[in-house]
N, C-alpha and C positions, 0 to 999 in steps of 0.2 A: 449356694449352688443347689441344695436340695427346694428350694422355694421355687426355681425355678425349673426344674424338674417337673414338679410337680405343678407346677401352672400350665406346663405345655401339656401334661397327663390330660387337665381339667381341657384343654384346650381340644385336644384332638377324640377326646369323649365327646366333646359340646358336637366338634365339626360330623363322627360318625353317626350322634345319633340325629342331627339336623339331617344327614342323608338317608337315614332309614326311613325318615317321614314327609320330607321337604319336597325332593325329585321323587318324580313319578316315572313309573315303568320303561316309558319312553326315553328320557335323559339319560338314566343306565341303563337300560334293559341287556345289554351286551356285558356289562359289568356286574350285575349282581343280581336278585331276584328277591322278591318281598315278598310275602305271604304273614297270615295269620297262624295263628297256633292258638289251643286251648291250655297246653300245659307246658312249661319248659324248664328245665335243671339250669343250673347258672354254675359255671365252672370257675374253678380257679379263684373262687371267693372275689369276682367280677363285678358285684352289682353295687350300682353305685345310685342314693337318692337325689334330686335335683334341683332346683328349688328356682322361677322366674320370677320375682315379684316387682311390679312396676306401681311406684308410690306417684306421690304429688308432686315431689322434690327430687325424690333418687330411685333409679330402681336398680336394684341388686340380681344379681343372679350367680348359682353355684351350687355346692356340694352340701345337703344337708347332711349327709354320713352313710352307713354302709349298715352298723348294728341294727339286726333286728329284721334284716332283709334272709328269707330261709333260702334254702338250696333248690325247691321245688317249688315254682308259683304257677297257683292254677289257674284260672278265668272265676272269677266271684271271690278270691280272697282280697284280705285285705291285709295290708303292712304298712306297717307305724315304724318310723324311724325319727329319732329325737322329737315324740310328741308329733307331727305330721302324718298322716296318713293318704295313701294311693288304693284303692280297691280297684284292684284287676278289670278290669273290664275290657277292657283292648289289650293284646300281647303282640307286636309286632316286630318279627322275624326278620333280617335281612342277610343272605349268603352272598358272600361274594365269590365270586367266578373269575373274574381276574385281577390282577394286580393294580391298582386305580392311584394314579400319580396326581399331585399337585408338586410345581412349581421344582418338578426335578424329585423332590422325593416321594416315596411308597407310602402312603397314608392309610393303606387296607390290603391286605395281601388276600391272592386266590385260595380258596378254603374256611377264611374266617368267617363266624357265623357270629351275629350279635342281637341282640333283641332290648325290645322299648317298652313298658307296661306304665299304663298309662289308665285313669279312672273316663276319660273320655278324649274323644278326637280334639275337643278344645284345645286338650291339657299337651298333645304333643308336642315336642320339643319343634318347633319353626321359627321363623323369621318375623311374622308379627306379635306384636307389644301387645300382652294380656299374661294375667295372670299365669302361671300354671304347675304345675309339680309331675314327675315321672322320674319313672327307673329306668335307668339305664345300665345293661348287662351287656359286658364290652366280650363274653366267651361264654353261648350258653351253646344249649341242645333242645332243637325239638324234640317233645315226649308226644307230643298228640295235635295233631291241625287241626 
């Protein structure tokens, strides 16, 4: 029961942080609002490493871990988690505004604020097949845009 728990967790982290970078202004703009930030707190020990790697044979994708991830990420740092590292270069911000349904249920509620750091726009979490690694911080805080 807890395996799958936590599959839908990995699940609906993949689906919000696909939306934070996937759709554009336009798709939600009534839903939520994107923006950049320089600096951002990550609450509730939220932030989670990510990892897409698409091989010859198989491509994996998921959780490299969480240790190692601080409370405060700036633009220019860098964080290592199990041996992997993402250097800040992109922090992207998304607030939601209102309550944003799939298939009957509530998959993002009005108020929640979440953020994606990312070493470049390659590496953001989307929908085409390439490499790529980012953090995903499913409850932070802008500190500075």
């Amino acid at each position: 029961m807890r395996r799958k728990l936590k599959m839908k967790s990995l699940l609906q982290a993949g689906a919000m942080a696909t939306l934070v970078t996937s759709f554009g202004a336009t798709a939600f703009a009534e839903f939520a609002r994107d923006y950049s930030a320089s600096v951002v707190r990550v609450l509730e020990n939220s932030a989670t490493m990510f990892e897409h790697d698409v091989g010859w044979i198989t491509t994996t994708s998921g959780s490299v871990g969480s240790e190692g991830i601080p409370n405060v990420i700036r633009l220019g740092d860098t964080i290592t988690v199990e041996g992997r590292a993402v250097k800040a270069n992109i922090i992207k911000v998304t607030e939601i505004l209102e309550d944003m349904k799939y298939r009957g249920e509530i998959f993002a509620h009005a108020g929640e604020v979440s953020c994606v750091v990312a070493s470049s726009e390659a590496s953001l979490p989307r929908d085409d097949e390439r490499d790529r690694l980012w953090i995903y911080i499913k409850t932070c805080e802008p500190i500075e845009q």
